[in-house]
KEZA-290379 format. One record per residue: x, y, z of N, C-alpha, C in turn. Coordinates in steps of 0.2 Angstrom, whole numbers, padded with zeros to 4 digits, always signed. Atoms other than C-alpha are relative to their C-alpha. Last residue first. Example, Ala and Ser with C-alpha at 12.3 -4.5 7.8 and 13.67 -1.06 7.14 Angstrom:
2
-0004-0006-0001+0068-0005+0036-0004+0005+0003 +0004-0006+0000+0062-0022+0039+0004+0006+0000 
END
This chain:
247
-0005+0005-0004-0094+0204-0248+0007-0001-0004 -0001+0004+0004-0104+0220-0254+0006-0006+0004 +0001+0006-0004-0112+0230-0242+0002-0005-0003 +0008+0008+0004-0106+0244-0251+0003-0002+0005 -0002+0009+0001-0095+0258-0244-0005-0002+0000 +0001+0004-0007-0100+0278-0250-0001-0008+0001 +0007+0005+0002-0089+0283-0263-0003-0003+0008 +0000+0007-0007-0074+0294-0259-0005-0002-0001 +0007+0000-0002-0069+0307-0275-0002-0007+0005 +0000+0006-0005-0050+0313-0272-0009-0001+0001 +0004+0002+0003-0045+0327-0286-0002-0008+0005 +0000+0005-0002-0029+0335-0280-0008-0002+0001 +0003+0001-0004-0022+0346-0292-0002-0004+0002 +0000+0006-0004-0006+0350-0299-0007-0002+0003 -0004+0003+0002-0007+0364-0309+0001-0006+0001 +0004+0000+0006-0020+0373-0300+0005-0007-0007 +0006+0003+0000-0013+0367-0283-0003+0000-0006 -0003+0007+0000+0006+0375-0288-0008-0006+0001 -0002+0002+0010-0004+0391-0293+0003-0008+0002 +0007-0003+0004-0012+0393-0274-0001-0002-0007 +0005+0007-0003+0003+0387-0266-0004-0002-0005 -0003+0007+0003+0013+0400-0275-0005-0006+0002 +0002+0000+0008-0003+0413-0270+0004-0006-0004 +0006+0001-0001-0002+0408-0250+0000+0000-0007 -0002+0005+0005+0019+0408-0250-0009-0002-0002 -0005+0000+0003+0014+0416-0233+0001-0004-0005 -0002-0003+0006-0001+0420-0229+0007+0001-0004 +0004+0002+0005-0005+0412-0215+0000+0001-0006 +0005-0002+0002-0005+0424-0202-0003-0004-0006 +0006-0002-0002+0006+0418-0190-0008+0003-0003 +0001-0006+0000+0017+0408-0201-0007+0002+0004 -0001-0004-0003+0021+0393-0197-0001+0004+0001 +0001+0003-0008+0009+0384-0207-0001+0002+0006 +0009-0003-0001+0014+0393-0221-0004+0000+0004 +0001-0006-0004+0031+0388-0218-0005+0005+0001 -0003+0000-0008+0025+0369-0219+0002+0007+0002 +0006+0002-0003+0015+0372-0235+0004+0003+0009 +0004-0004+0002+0031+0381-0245-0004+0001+0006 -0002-0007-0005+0041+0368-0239-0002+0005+0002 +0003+0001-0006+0029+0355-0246+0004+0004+0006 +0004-0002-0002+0030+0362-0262-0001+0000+0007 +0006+0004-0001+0048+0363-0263-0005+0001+0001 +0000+0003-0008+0058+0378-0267-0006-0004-0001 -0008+0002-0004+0066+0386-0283+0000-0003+0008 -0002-0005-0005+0050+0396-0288+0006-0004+0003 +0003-0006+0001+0045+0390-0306+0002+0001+0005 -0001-0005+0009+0054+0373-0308-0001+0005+0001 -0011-0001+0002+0058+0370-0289+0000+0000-0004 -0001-0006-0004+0036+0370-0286+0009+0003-0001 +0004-0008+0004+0033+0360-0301+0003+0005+0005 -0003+0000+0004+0043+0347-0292+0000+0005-0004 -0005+0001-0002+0037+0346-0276+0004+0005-0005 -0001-0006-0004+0019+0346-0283+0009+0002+0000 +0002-0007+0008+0024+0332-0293-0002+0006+0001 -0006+0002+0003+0030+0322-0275+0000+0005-0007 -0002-0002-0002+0015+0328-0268+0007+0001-0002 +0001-0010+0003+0004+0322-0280+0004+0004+0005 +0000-0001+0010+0011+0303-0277+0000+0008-0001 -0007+0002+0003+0012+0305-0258+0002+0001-0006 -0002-0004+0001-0005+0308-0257+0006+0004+0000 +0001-0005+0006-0010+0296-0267+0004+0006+0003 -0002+0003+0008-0001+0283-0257-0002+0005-0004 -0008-0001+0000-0005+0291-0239+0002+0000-0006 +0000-0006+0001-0024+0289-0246+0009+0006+0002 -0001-0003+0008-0021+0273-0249-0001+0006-0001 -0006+0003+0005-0013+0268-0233-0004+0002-0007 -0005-0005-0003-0027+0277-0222+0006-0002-0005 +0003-0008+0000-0041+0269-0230+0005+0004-0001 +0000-0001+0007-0034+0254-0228-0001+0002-0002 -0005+0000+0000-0032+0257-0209+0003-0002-0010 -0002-0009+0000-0050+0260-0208+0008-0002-0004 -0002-0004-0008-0051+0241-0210+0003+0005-0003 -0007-0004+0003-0066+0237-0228+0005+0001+0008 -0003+0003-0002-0080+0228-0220+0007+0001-0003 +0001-0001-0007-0092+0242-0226+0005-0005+0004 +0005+0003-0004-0084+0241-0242-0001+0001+0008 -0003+0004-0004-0072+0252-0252-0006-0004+0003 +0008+0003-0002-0074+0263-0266+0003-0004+0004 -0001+0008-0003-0060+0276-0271-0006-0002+0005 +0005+0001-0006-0062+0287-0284+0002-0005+0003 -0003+0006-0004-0045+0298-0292-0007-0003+0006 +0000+0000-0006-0051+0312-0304+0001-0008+0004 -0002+0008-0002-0053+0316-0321+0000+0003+0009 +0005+0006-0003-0067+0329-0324+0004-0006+0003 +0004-0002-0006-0057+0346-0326-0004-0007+0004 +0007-0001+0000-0046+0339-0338-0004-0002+0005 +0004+0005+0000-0028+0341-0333-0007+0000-0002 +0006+0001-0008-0022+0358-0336-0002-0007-0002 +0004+0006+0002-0008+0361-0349-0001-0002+0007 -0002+0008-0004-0002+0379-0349-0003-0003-0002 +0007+0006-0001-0005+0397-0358+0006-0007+0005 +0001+0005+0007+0008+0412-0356-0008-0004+0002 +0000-0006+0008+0016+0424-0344-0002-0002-0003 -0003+0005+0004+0016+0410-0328+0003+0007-0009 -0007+0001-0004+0010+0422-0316+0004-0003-0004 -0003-0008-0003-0005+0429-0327+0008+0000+0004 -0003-0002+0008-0007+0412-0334+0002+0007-0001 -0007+0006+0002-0009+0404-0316+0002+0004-0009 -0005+0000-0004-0019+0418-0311+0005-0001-0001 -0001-0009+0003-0033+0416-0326+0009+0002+0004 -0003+0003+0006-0034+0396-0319+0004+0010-0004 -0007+0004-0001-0037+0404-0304+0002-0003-0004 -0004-0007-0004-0053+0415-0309+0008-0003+0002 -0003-0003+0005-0057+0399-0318+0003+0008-0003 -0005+0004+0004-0060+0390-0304+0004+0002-0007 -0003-0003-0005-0070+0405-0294+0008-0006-0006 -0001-0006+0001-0084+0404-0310+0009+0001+0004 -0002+0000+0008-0086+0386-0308+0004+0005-0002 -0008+0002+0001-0088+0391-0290+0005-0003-0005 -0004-0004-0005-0101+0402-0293+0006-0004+0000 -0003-0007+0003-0110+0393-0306+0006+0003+0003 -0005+0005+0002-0112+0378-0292+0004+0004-0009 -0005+0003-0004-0120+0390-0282+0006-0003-0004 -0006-0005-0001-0129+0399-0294+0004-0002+0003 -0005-0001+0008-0137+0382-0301+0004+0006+0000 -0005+0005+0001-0142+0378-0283+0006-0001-0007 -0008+0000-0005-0148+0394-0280+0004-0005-0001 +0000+0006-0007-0161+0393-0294+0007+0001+0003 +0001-0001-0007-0163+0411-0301-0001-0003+0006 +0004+0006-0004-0157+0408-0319+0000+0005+0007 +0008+0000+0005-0155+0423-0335-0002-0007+0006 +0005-0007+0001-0142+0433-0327-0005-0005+0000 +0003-0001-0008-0130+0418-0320-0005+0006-0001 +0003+0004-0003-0129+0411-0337-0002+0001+0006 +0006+0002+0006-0123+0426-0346-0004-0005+0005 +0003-0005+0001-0109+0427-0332-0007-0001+0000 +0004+0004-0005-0104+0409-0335-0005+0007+0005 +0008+0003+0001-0104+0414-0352-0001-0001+0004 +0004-0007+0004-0089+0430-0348-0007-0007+0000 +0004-0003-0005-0080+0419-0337-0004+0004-0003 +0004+0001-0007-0078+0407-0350-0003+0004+0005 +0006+0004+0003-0074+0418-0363-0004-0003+0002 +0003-0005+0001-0060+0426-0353-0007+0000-0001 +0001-0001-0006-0051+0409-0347-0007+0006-0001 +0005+0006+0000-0052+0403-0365-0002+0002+0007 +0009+0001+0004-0045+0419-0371-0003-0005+0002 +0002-0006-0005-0032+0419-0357-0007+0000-0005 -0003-0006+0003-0025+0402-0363-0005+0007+0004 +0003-0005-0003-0029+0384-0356+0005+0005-0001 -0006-0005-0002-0020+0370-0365-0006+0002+0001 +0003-0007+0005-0031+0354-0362+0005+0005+0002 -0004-0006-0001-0021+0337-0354-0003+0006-0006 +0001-0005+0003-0033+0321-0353+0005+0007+0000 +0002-0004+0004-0031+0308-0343+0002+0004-0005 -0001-0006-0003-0023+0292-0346-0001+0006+0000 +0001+0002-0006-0026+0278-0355-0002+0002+0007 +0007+0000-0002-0025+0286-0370-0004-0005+0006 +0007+0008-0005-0009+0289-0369-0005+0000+0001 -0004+0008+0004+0004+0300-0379-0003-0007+0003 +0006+0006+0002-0003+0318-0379+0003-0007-0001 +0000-0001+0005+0012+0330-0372-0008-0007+0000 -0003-0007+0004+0019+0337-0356-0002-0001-0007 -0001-0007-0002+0007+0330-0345+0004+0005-0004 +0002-0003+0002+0000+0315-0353+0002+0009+0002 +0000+0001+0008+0007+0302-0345-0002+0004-0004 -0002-0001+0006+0009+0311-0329+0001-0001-0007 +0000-0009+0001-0004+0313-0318+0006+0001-0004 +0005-0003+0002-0009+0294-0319-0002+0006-0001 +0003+0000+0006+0007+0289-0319-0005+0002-0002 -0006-0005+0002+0011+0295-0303+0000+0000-0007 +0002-0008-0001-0006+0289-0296+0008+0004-0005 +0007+0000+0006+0000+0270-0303-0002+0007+0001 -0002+0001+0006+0017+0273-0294-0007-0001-0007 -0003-0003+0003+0009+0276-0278+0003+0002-0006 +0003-0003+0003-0001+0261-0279+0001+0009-0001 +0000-0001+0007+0013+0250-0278-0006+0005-0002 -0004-0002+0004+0016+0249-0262-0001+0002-0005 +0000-0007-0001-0001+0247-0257+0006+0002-0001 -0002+0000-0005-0001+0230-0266+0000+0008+0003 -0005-0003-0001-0012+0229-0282+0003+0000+0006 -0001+0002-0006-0024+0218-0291+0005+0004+0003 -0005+0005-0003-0027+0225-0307+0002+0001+0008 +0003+0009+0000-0042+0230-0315+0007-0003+0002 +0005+0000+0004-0044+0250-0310+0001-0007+0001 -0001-0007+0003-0032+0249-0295-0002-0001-0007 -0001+0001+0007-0039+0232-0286+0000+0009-0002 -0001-0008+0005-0034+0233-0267-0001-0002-0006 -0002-0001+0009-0040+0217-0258+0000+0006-0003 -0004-0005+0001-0044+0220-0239+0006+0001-0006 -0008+0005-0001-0054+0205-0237+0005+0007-0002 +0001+0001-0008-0070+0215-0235+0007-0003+0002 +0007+0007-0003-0065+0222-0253+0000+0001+0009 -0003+0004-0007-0053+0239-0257-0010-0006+0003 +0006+0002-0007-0058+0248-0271+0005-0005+0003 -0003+0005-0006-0047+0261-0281-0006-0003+0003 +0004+0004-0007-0054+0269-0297+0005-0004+0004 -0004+0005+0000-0043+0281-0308-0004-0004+0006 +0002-0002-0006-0054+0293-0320+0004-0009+0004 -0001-0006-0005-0051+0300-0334-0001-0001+0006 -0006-0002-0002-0047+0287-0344+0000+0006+0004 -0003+0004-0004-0064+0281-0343+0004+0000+0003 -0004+0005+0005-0072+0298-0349+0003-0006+0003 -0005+0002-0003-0083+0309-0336+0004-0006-0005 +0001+0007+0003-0097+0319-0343+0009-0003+0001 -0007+0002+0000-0104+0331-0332+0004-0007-0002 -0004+0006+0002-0121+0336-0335+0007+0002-0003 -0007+0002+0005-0131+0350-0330+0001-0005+0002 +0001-0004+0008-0149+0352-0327+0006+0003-0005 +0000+0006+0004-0149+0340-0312-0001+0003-0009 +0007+0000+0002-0141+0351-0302+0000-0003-0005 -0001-0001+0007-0125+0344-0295-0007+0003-0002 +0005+0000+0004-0123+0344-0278-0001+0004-0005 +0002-0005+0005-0107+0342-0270-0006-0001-0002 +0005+0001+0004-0103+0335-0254-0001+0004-0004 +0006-0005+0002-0087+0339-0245-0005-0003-0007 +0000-0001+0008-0075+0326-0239-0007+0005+0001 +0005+0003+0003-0068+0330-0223-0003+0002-0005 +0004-0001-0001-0051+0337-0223-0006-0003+0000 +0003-0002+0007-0037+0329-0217-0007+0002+0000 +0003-0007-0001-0027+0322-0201-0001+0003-0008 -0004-0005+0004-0024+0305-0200-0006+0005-0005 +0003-0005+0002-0028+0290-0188+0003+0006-0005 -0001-0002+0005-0024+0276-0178-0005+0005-0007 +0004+0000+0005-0029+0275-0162+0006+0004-0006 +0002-0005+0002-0014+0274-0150-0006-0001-0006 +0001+0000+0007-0012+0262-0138-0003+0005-0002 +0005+0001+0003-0004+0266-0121-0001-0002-0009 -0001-0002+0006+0014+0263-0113-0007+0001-0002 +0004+0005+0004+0017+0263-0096-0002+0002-0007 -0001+0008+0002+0033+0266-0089-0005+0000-0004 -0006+0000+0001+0032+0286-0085+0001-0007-0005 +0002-0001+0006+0015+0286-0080+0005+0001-0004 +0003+0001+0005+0018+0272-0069-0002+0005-0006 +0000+0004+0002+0033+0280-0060-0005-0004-0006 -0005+0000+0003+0027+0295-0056+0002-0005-0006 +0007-0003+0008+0011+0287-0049+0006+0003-0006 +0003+0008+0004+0024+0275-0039-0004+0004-0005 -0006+0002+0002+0034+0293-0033-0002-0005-0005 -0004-0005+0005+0019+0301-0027+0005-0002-0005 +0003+0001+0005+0014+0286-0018+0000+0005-0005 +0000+0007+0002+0031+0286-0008-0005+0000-0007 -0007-0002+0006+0031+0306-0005+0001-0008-0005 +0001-0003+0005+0013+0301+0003+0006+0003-0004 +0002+0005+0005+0019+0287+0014-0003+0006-0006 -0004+0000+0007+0034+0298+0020-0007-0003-0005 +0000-0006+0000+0025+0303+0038+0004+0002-0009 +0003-0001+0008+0017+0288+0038+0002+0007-0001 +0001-0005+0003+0027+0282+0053+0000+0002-0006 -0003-0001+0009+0023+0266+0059-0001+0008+0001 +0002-0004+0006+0021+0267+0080+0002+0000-0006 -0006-0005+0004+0027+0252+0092-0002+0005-0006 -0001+0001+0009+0014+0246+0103+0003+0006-0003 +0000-0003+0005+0022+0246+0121-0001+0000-0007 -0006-0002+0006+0020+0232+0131-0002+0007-0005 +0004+0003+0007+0008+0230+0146+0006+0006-0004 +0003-0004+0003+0014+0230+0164+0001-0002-0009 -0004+0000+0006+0013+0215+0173-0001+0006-0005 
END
């Protein structure tokens, strides 16, 4: 009896096939993205202990967030909605004229102030040889080489926030990242929005237009001194505490 032909499969397609499924899966499948957002990290300062910086209440806007992911902006309970609006306040009430004392501080800065400063910080860098007090000299010194800028661009004096307020936020170790991320979206949405605005009074174009051509730009330097003056004016003050183990 002669014996049957086995019939041959032909795999002559099986790899156009599994080509086609790999296709397919990376196409359909969807993955999770970590959430996250792009910023500097925070820079540590140190103070020498032989100045003092004396920080007022109204100058300074505390955010904490619990384990329970309870927001309190200074004493009230607040929705991340709404802490926008509290930063928007915090940089305005005082901006065009003195009328809250709940809120910081606005100093006019003129050229003789700028002058006299750099001139003692000066003085003060001749007669020390701690590095850490020339450091923190030095950039003292560079902030008020920019304040000089802004009064040389502007033709006149301005009203500068005082130097010491600033916005802290304290969180706990059981604090989720993602509360982090939403308040720092919120402020910085807030100063962006008053940027914005400063920048279409004085040069006729938004700040964050400015930013984003700047960006584009190959070398960077475009719109680089607006920016420059619009940040002095507007500045972004964000001190981050490190999280308690508080419950």
């Amino acid at each position: 009896m002669a014996k049957r032909a086995i019939p041959e499969i032909n795999a002559g397609s099986m790899a156009d096939i599994a080509f086609l499924l790999l296709i397919f899966f990376l196409v359909t499948t969807t993955m999770d993205k970590d959430t996250g957002m792009l910023r500097q990290m925070s820079v540590k300062i140190d103070v020498p202990d032989n100045i003092e910086i004396d920080v007022r209440k109204r100058n300074l806007m505390k955010i904490r967030a619990n384990a329970q992911n309870q927001i309190m902006v200074r004493t009230d309970l607040t929705e991340i909605p709404d802490i926008k609006e509290k930063i928007d306040m915090f940089y305005r009430a005082n901006m065009v004229s003195e009328t809250d004392g709940e809120f910081p501080e606005y100093l006019p800065v003129n050229k003789y102030t700028c002058d006299t400063s750099i001139a003692a910080i000066d003085k003060y860098l001749e007669a020390t040889e701690d590095p850490a007090v020339i450091e923190f000299k030095m950039a003292e010194r560079s902030e008020w080489e920019k304040r000089l800028m802004v009064i040389n661009t502007l033709k006149g004096p301005y009203r500068e926030m005082h130097r010491s307020a600033a916005i802290q936020i304290e969180l706990q170790t059981k604090t989720h990242y993602d509360i982090l991320i939403a308040i720092m979206n919120e402020i910085k949405s807030a100063i962006n929005d008053i940027r914005d605005e400063k920048a279409k009074e004085i040069y006729g174009i938004p700040y964050r237009t400015m930013v984003q051509k700047r960006d584009l730009d190959g070398k960077g330097t475009l719109y680089k001194d607006e920016i420059a003056l619009i940040e002095v004016l507007v500045p972004e003050r964000i001190v981050e505490l490190k999280p308690a183990d508080l419950q």
